[in-house]
LUMFI-465829 format. One line per field, with one value per residue (C-alpha): residue number from 1; residue in one letter; x, y, z. Coordinates in nm, 2 decimals. Example, Ala and Ser with C-alpha at 12.3 -4.5 7.8 and 13.67 -1.06 7.14 Angstrom:
BEGIN
bator 1  2
zalum A  S
east 1.23  1.37
north -0.45  -0.11
up 0.78  0.71
# end
This chain:
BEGIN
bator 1  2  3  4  5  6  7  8  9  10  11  12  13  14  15  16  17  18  19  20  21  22  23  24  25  26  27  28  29  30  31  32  33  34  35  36  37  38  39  40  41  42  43  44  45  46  47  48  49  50  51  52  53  54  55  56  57  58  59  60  61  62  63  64  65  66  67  68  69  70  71  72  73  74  75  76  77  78  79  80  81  82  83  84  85  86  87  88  89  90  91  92  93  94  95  96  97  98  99  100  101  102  103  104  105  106  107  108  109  110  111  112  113  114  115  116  117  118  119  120  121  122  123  124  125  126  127  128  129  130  131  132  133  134  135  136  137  138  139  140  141  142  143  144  145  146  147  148  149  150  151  152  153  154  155  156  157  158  159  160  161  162  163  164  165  166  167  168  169  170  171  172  173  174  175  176  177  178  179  180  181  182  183  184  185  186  187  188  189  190  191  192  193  194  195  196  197  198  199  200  201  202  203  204  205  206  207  208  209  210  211  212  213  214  215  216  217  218  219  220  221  222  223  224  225  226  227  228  229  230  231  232  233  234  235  236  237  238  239  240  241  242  243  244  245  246  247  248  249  250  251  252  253  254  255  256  257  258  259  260  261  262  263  264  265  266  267  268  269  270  271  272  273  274  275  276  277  278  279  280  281  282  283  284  285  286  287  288  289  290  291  292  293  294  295  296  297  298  299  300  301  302  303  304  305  306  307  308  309  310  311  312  313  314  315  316  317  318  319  320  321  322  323  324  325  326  327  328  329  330  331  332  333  334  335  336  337  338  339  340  341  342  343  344  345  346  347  348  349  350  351  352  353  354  355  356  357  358  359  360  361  362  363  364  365  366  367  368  369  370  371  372  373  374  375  376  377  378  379  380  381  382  383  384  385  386  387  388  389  390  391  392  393  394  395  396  397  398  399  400  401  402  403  404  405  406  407  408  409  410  411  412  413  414  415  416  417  418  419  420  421  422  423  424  425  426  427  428  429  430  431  432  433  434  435  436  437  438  439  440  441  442  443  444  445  446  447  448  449  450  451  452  453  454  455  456  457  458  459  460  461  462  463  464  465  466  467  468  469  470  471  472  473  474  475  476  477  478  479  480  481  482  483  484  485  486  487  488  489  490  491  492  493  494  495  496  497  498  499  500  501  502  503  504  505  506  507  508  509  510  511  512  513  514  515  516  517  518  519  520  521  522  523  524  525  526  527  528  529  530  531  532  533  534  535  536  537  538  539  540  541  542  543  544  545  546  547  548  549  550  551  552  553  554  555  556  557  558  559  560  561  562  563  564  565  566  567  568  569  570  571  572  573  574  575  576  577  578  579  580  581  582  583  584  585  586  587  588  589  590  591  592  593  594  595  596  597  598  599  600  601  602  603  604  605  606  607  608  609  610  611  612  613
zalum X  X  X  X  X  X  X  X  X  X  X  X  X  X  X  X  X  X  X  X  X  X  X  X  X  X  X  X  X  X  X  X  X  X  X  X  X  X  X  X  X  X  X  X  X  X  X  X  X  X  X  X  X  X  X  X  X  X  X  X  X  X  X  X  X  X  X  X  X  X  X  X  X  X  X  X  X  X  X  X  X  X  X  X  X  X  X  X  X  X  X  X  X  X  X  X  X  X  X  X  X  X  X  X  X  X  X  X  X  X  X  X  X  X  X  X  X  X  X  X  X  X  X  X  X  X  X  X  X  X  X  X  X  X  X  X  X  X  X  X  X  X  X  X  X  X  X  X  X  X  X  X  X  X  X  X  X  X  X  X  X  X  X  X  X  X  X  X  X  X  X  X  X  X  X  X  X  X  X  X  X  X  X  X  X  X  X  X  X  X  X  X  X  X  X  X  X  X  X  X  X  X  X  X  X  X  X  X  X  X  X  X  X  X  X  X  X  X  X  X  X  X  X  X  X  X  X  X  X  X  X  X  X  X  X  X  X  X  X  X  X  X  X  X  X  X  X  X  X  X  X  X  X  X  X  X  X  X  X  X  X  X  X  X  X  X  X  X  X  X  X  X  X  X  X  X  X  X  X  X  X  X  X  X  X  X  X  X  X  X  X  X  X  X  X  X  X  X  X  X  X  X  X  X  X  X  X  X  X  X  X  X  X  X  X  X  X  X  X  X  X  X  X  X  X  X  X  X  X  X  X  X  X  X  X  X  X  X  X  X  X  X  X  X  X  X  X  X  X  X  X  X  X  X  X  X  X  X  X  X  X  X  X  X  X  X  X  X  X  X  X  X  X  X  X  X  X  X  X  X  X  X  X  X  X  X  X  X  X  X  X  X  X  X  X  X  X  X  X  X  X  X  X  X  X  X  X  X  X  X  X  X  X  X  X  X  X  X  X  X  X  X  X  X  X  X  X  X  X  X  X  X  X  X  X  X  X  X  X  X  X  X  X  X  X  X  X  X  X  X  X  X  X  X  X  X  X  X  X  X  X  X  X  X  X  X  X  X  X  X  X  X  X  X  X  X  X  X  X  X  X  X  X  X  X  X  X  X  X  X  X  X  X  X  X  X  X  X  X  X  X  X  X  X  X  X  X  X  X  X  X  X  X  X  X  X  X  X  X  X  X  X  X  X  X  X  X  X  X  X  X  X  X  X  X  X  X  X  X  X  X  X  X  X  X  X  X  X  X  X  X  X  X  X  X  X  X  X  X  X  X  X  X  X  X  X  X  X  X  X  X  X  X  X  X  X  X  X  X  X  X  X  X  X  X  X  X  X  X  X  X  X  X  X  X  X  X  X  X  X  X  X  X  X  X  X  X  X  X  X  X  X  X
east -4.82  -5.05  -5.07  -4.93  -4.63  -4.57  -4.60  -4.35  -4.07  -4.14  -4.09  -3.78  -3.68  -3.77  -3.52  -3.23  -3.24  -3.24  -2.94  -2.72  -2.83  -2.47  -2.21  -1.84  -1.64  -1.68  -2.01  -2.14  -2.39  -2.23  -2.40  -2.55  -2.54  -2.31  -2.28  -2.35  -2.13  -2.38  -2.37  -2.70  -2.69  -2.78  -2.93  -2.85  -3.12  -3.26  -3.59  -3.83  -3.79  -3.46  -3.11  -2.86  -2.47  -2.26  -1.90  -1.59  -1.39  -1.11  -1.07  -0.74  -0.77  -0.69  -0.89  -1.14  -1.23  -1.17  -1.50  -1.72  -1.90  -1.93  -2.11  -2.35  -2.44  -2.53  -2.70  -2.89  -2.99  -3.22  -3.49  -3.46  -3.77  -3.54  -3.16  -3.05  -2.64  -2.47  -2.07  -1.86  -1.55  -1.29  -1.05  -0.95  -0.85  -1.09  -1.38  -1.74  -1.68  -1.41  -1.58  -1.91  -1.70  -1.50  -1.85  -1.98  -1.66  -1.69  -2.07  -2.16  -2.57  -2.56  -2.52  -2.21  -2.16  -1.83  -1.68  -1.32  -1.21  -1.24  -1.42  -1.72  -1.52  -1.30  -1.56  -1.71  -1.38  -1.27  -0.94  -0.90  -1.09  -1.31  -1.46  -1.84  -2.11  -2.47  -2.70  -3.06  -3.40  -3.27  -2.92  -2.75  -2.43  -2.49  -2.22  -1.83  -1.55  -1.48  -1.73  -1.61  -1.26  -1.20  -0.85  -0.61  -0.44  -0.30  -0.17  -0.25  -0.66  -0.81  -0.75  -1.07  -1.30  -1.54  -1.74  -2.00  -1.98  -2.15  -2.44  -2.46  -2.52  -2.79  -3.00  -2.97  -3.09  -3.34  -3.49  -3.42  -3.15  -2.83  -2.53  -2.31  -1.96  -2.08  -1.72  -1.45  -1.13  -1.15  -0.86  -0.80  -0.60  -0.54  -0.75  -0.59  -0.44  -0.51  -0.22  -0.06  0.16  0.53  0.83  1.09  1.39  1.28  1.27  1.10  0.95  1.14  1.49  1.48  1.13  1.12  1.45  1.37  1.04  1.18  1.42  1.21  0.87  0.75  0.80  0.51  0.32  0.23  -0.13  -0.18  0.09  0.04  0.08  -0.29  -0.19  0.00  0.31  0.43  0.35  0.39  0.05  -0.04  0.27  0.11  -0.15  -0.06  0.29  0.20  0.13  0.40  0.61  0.44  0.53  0.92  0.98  1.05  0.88  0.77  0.40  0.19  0.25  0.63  0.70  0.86  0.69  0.95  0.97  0.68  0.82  0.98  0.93  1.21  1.23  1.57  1.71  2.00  2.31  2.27  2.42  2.59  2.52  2.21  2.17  1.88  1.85  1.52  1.65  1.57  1.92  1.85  1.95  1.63  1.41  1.54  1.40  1.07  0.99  1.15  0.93  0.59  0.72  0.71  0.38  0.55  0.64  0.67  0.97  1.12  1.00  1.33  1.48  1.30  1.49  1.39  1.04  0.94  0.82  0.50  0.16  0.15  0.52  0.72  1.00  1.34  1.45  1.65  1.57  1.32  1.30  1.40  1.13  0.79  0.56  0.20  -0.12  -0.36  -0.64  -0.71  -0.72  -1.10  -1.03  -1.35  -1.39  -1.38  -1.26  -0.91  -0.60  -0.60  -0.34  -0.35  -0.14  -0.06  0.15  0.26  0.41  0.74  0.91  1.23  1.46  1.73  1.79  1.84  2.05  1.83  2.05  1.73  1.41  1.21  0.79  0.56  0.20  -0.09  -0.28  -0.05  -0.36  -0.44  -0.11  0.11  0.34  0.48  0.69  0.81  0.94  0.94  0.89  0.93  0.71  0.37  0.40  0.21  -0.09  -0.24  -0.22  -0.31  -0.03  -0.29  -0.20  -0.37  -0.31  -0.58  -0.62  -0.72  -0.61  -0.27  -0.27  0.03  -0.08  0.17  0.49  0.73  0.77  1.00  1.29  1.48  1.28  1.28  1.39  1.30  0.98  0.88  0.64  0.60  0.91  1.16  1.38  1.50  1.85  2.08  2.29  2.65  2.85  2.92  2.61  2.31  1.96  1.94  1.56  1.49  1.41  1.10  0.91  0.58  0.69  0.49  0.36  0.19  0.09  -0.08  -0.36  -0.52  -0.92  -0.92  -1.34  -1.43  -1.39  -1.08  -0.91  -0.56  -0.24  0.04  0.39  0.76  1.02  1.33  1.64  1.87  2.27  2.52  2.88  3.01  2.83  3.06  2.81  2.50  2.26  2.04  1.89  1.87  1.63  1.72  1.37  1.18  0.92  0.83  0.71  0.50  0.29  0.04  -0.31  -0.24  0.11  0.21  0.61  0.68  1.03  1.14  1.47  1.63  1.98  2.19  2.51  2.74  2.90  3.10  3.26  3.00  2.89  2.55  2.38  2.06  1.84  1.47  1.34  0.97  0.71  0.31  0.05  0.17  0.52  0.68  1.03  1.29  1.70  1.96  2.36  2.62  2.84  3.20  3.43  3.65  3.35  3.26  2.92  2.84  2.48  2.29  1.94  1.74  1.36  1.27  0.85  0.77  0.48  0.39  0.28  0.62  0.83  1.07  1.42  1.70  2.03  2.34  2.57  2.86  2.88  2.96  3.18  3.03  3.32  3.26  3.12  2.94  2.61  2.35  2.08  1.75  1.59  1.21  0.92  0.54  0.26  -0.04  -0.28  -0.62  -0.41  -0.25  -0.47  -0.31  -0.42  -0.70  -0.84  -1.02  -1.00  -0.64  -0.61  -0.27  -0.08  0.17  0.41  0.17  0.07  -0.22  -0.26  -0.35  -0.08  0.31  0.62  0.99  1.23  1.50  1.65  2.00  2.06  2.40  2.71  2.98  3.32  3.55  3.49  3.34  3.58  3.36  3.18  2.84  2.52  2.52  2.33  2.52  2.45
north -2.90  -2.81  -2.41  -2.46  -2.62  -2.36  -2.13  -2.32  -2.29  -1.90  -1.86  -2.07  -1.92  -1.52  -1.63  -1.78  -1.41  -1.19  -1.45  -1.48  -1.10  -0.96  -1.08  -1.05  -0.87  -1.15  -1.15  -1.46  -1.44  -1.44  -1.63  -1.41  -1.70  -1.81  -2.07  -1.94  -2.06  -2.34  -2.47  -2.36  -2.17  -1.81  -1.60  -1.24  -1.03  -0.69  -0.67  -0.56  -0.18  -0.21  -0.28  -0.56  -0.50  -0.73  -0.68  -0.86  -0.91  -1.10  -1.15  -1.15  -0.77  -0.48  -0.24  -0.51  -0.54  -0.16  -0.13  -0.32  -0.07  0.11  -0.12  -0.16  0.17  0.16  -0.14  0.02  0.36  0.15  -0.06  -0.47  -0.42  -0.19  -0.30  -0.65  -0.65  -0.99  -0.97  -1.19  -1.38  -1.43  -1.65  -2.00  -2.15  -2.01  -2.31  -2.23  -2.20  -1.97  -1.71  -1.73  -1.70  -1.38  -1.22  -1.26  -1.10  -0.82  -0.75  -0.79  -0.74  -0.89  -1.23  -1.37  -1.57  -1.72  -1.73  -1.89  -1.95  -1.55  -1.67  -1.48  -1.16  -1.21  -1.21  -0.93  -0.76  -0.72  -0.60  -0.54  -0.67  -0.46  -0.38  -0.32  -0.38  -0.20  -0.40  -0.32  -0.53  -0.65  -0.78  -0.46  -0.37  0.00  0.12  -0.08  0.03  0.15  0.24  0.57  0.78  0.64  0.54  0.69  0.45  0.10  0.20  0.56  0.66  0.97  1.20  1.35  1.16  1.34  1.13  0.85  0.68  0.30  0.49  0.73  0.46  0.28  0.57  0.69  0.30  0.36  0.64  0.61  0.83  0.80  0.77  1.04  0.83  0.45  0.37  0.44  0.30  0.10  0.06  -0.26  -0.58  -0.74  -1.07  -1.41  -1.58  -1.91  -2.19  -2.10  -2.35  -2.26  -2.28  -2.58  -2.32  -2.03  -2.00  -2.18  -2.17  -2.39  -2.31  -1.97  -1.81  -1.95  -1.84  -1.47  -1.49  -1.64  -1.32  -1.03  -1.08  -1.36  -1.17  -0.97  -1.17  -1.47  -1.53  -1.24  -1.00  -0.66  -0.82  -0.83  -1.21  -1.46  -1.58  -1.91  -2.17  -2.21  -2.18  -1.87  -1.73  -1.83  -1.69  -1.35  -1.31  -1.05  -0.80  -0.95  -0.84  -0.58  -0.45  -0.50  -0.29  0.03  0.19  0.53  0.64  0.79  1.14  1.05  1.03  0.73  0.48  0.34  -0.04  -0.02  -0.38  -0.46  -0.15  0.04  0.42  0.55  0.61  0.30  0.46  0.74  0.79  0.54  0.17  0.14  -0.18  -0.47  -0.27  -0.45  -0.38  -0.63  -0.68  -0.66  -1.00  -1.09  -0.85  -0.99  -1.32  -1.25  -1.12  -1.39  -1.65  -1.42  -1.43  -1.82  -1.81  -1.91  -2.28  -2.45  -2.71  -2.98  -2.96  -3.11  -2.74  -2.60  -2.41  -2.52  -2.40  -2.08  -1.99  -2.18  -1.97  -1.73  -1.80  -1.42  -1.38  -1.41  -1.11  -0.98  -1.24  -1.17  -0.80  -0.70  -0.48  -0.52  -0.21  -0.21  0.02  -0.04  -0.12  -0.23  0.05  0.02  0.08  0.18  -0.03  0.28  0.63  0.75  0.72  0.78  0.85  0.74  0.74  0.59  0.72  0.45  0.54  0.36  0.38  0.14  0.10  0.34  0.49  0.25  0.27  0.10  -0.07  -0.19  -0.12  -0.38  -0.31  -0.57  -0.47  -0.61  -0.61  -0.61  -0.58  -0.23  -0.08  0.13  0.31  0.32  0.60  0.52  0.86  0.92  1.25  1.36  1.20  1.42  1.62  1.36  1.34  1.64  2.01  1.89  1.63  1.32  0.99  0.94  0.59  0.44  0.52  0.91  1.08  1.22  1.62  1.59  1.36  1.20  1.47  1.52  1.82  1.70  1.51  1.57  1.17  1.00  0.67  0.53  0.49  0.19  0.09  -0.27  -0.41  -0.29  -0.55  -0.47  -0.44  -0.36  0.00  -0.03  -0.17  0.12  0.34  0.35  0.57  0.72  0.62  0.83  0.55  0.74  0.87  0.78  0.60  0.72  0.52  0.68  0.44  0.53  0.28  0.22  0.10  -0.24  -0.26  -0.41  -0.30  -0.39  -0.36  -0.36  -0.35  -0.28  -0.37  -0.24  -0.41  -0.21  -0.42  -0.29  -0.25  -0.50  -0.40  -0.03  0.23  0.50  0.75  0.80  0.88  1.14  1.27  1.66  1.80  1.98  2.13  2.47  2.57  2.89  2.63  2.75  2.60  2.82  2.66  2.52  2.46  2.13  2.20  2.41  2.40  2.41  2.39  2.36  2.34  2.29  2.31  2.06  2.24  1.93  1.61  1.37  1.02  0.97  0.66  0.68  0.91  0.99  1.19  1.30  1.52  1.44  1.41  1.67  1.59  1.48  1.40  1.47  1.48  1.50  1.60  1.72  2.01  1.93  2.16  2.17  2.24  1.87  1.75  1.42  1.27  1.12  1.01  1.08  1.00  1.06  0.92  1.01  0.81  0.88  0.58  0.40  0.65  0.50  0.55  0.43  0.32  0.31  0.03  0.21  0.52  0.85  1.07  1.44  1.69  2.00  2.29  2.02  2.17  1.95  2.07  1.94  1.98  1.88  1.95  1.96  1.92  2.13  2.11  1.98  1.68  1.55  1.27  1.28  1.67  1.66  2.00  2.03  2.31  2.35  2.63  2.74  2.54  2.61  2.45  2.27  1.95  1.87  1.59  1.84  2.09  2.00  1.95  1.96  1.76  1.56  1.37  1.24  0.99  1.14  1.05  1.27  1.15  0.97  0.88  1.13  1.29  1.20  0.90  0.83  0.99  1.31  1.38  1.63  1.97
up -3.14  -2.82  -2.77  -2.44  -2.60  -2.84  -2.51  -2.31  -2.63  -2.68  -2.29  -2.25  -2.62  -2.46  -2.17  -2.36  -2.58  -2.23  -2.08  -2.40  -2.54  -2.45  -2.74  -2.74  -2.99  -3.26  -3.22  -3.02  -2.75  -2.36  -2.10  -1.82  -1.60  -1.32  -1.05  -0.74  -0.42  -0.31  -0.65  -0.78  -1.16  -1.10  -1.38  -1.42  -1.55  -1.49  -1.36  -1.63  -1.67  -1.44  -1.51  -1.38  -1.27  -1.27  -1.07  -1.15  -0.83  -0.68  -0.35  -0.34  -0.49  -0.21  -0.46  -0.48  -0.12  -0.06  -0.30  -0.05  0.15  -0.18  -0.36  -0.10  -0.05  -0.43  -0.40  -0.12  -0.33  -0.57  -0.46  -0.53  -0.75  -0.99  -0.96  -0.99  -0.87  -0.90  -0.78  -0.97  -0.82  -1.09  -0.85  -0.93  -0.64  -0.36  -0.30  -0.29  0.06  0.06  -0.17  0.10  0.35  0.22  0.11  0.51  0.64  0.39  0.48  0.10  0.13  -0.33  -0.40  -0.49  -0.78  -0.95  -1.25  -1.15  -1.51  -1.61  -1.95  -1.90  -1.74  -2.10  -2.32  -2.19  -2.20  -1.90  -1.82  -1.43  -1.10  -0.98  -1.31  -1.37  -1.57  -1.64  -1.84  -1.90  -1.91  -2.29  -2.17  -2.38  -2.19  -2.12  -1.93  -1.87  -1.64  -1.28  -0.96  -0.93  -0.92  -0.54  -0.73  -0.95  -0.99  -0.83  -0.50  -0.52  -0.39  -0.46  -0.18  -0.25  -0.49  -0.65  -0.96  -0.91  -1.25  -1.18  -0.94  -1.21  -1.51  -1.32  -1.21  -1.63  -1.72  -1.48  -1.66  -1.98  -2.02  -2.20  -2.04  -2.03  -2.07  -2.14  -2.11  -1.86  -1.75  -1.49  -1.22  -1.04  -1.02  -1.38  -1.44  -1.30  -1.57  -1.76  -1.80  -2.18  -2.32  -2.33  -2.52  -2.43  -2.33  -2.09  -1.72  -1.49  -1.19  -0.96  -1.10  -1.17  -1.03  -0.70  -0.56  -0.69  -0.54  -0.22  -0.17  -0.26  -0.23  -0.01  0.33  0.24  -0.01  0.23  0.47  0.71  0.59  0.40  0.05  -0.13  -0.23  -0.16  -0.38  -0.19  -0.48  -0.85  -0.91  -0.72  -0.89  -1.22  -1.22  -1.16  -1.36  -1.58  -1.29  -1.18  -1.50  -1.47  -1.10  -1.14  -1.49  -1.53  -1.84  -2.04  -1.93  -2.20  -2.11  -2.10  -1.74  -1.62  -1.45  -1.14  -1.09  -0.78  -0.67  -0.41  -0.28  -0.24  -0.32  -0.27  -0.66  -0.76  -0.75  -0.59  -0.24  0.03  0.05  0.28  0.47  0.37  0.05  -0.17  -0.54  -0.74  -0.95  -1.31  -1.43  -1.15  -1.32  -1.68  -1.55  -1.41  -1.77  -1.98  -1.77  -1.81  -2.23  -2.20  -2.01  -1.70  -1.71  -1.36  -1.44  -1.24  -0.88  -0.77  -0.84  -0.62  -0.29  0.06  0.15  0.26  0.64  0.67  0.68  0.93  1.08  1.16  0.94  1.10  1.32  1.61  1.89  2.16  2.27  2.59  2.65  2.46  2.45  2.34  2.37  2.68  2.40  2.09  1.81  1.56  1.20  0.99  0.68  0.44  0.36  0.39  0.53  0.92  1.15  1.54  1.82  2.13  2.44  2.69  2.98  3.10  3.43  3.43  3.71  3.51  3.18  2.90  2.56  2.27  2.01  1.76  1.76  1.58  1.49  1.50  1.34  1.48  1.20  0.87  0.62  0.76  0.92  0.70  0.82  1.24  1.35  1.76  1.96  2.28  2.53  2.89  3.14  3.14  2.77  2.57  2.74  2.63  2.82  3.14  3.12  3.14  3.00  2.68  2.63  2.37  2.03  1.93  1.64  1.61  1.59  1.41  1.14  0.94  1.00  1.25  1.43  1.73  1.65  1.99  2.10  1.77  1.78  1.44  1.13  1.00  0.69  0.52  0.39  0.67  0.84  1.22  1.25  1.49  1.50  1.52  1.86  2.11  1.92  2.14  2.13  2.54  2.68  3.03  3.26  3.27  2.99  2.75  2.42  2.12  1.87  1.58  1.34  1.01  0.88  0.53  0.57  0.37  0.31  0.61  1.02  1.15  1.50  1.55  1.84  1.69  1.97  1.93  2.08  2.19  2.23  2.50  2.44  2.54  2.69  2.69  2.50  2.42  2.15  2.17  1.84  1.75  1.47  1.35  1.11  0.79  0.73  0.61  0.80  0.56  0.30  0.13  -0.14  -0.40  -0.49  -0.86  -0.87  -1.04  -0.94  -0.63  -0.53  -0.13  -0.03  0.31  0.47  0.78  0.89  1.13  1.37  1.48  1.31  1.30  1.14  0.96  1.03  0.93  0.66  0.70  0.38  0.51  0.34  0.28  0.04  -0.22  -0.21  -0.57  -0.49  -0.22  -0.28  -0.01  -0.06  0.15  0.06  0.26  0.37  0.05  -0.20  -0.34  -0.34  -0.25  -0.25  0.03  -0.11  -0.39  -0.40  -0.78  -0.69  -0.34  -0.23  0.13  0.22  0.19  0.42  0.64  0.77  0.58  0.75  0.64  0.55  0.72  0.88  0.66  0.81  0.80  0.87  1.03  0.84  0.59  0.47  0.43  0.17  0.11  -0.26  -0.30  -0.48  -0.45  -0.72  -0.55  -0.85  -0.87  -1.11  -0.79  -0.69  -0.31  -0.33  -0.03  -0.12  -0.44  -0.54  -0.45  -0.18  -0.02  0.17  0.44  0.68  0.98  1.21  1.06  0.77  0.53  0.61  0.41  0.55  0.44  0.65  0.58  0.93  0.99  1.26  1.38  1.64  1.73  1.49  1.75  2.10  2.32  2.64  2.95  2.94  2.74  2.84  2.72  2.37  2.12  2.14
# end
């Protein structure tokens, strides 16, 4: 054998150790090479003296594509000479195209590789999407898990992030330093899964799956709505039914808390208070089936049981008819591709030929991907332009952040997963022919710019409107809540001085609020409950309305309960350290305010527009 072919064989044998160095738990080398998105094979190595990092991502994740700018800016910190960073789709059903065409509209400046089968994510163990992967000039896996602390869990970011753990493993490779935690616990989006066989009697898809799927989760789970992926077929239903299991039961956390079915969302505790209308609780014989088909690896069955198709790609759900008036901002609202939550608002003027009664208000977001919650109010021609009575009509930032201070205007709140609906005949919400309509609307960055208009349409009332709705404010405004403070108790009451009928219930509190409960003390002495929020979660506030009126007699005492976890263990907590908080309009400031959408009991003497006093 020539010297230059005993060369050749150590070099391709020196690149075959670096490529299949990493080994699985049994042992056996992993490949460290991927097909790229125009076909090609793509190697992932460090540089010599550098490391590699390879990112497992779905773009079908929310936590995924949050992580964009990110993992540029780390990828910026190091030069190319140093850091090698490969991101790795784990979708099956994206083409090559699609994946290119996802890492263009996300700005991705790393290559893009795929690995749609997950057997290379697997075998390194992988759990979740995004999760990443040090590795240094040798192909030794130095450091496994998440970016940084961005999220505490799914659906719940770090008000105020604080570690760097994927920057901080590289720059360690780098110079030959250990790493201080080689291992941490990544949060994300569990791995696709593969196709399983399953047993001959379970659930399947298109008898049993499909209708559930149809009713509770489709509305939002479909192209160009708020849900991170779609749920429309058998196989994108497939693929994720454990985290679908997983989403719909309700279970013991390791510290013994209980963790609340999180889907469909719906927070209002079962059993607890009135009937509300176009209530999302999964019945438990649904649930019972969702997790008898992920035990029998979700078989797909006879495609003849399937129920009639849902709404086509982006087709609007059914709702109340066209609006007869449609408001929207004069422009177009710019949503950064990163950071927190922000809150905007926007005033538009209105000058009709008289006042109006609104029966329904229905929200239409612009942009469902980044709008989370909509709260429409309204206020006397010249106060919501600022002190010298301007018109502010584009998008600036709401002084008031997420809260409410003035109810007298309200008309309602919205956030993913409410369906319009009209209030009862006769019951109206009284709009001054002229006025400015405010519109605050809350939006979550998703990892790349975004611009949004967001619309309300109000629907006006039909025939003789004999009450007209308006909603009071149980609230505290001595809250007060001490730095450190895991459980701080605020309560808050008020008192009906006139017979009246509840229509609608609007729990609201922010960041540091745990849980909220409503009840009524009547006249005689019994207690009876209105809502009880047992997780609050700010991002899923909205009002709730009743199936049927409730009578409130006069004298009935209305008291709010709720409490507030101010410690530096409250991932929402936007001051680290905790400091004290009090009663305020800004986003970082509490409230405690429980809102009733009220009507006088029985027909009002005098005719119909007039607002109780």
């Amino acid at each position: 054998m020539s010297f230059f072919a005993v060369g050749v064989g150590l070099a391709l044998s020196a690149m075959a150790w670096r490529f299949w160095a990493s080994r699985d738990d049994a042992g056996r080398p992993i490949p460290l090479f991927f097909r790229g998105t125009d076909g090609r094979v793509v190697a992932v190595e460090a540089p010599r003296g550098g490391a590699a990092v390879l990112v497992f991502y779905s773009t079908e994740c929310p936590i995924s594509n949050a992580y964009g700018p990110t993992l540029n800016a780390i990828s910026d910190a190091f030069p190319p000479s140093s850091l090698r960073m490969v991101g790795v789709c784990v979708d099956p059903d994206p083409t090559n195209e699609d994946v290119a065409a996802h890492a263009k509209e996300f700005g991705l400046k790393f290559p893009v590789v795929r690995d749609p089968e997950g057997e290379r994510a697997s075998r390194l163990g992988a759990m979740v999407v995004p999760e990443a992967f040090v590795l240094d000039d040798r192909g030794r896996v130095r450091y496994q898990g998440r970016i940084d602390d961005q999220f505490a869990d799914r659906g719940l970011r770090n008000a105020a992030p604080r570690t760097s753990e994927l920057k901080d493993a590289v720059a360690a490779v780098l110079v030959g330093r250990a790493i201080a935690r080689p291992r941490v616990l990544a949060v994300g989006c569990p791995l696709p899964q593969k196709p399983r066989p399953s047993p001959p009697r379970a659930p399947t898809y298109a008898r049993d799956v499909a209708p559930i799927l149809r009713k509770h989760c489709v509305e939002c789970h479909r192209p160009g709505q708020v849900g991170p992926f779609p749920l429309m077929t058998y196989e994108q239903a497939r693929k994720r039914v454990f985290d679908i299991a997983d989403v719909v039961r309700e279970t013991r956390m390791h510290n013994g808390e209980r963790k609340y079915r999180t889907m469909p969302p719906w927070k209002p505790a079962r059993g607890v208070g009135p009937a509300f209308r176009n209530s999302r609780i999964m019945a438990d014989d649904d649930v019972l089936t969702l997790l008898a088909w992920a035990d029998a690896n979700a078989p797909a069955g006879n495609p003849a049981d399937l129920p009639p198709p849902a709404p086509p790609p982006g087709s609007d759900m059914p709702g109340l008819g066209t609006p007869d008036l449609v408001l929207e901002p004069a422009g177009d609202c710019n949503v950064p591709a990163d950071g927190d939550d922000i809150d905007r608002r926007f005033v538009i003027p209105i000058d009709l030929p008289r006042d109006r009664i609104i029966s329904a208000i229905e929200f239409r977001p612009g942009n469902p991907k980044v709008v989370r919650q909509m709260v429409c109010s309204f206020e006397a021609a010249g106060e919501a332009g600022g002190e010298d009575g301007a018109e502010a009509t584009g998008c600036e930032a709401n002084p008031n952040g997420d809260g409410i201070e003035r109810v007298a205007g309200l008309l309602d709140g919205w956030c993913p997963g409410k369906r319009p609906s009209r209030l009862p005949e006769g019951v109206g919400h009284v709009l001054p022919r002229k006025a400015h309509v405010v519109l605050q609307v809350r939006y979550r960055p998703s990892g790349k710019p975004e611009v949004d208009r967001s619309r309300v349409g109000l629907y006006f009332a039909r025939g003789i409107v004999k009450q007209a709705i308006h909603w009071v404010a149980v609230s505290n405004p001595t809250l007060t809540l001490p730095p450190g403070r895991p459980r701080v108790e605020v309560q808050a009451t008020w008192r009906a001085d006139a017979d009246a009928e509840v229509h609608s219930i609007f729990p609201r509190m922010r960041r540091l609020g745990r849980d909220m409960t409503m009840t009524t003390i009547l006249p005689d002495g019994r207690t009876q409950e209105l809502i009880r929020i047992d997780d609050w979660d700010p991002s899923w506030q909205m009002s709730y309305d009743l199936e049927r009126p409730l009578l409130l007699p006069k004298g009935s005492v209305v008291r709010v309960v709720a409490h507030y976890d101010n410690s530096e263990k409250n991932p929402r907590n936007p001051n680290q350290p905790p400091k004290m908080v009090r009663w305020g309009g800004s986003a970082t400031d509490e409230v405690c305010i429980g809102l009733l959408a009220l009507t006088r009991a029985g027909r009002w003497p005098g005719g119909m527009l007039r607002r109780p006093q």
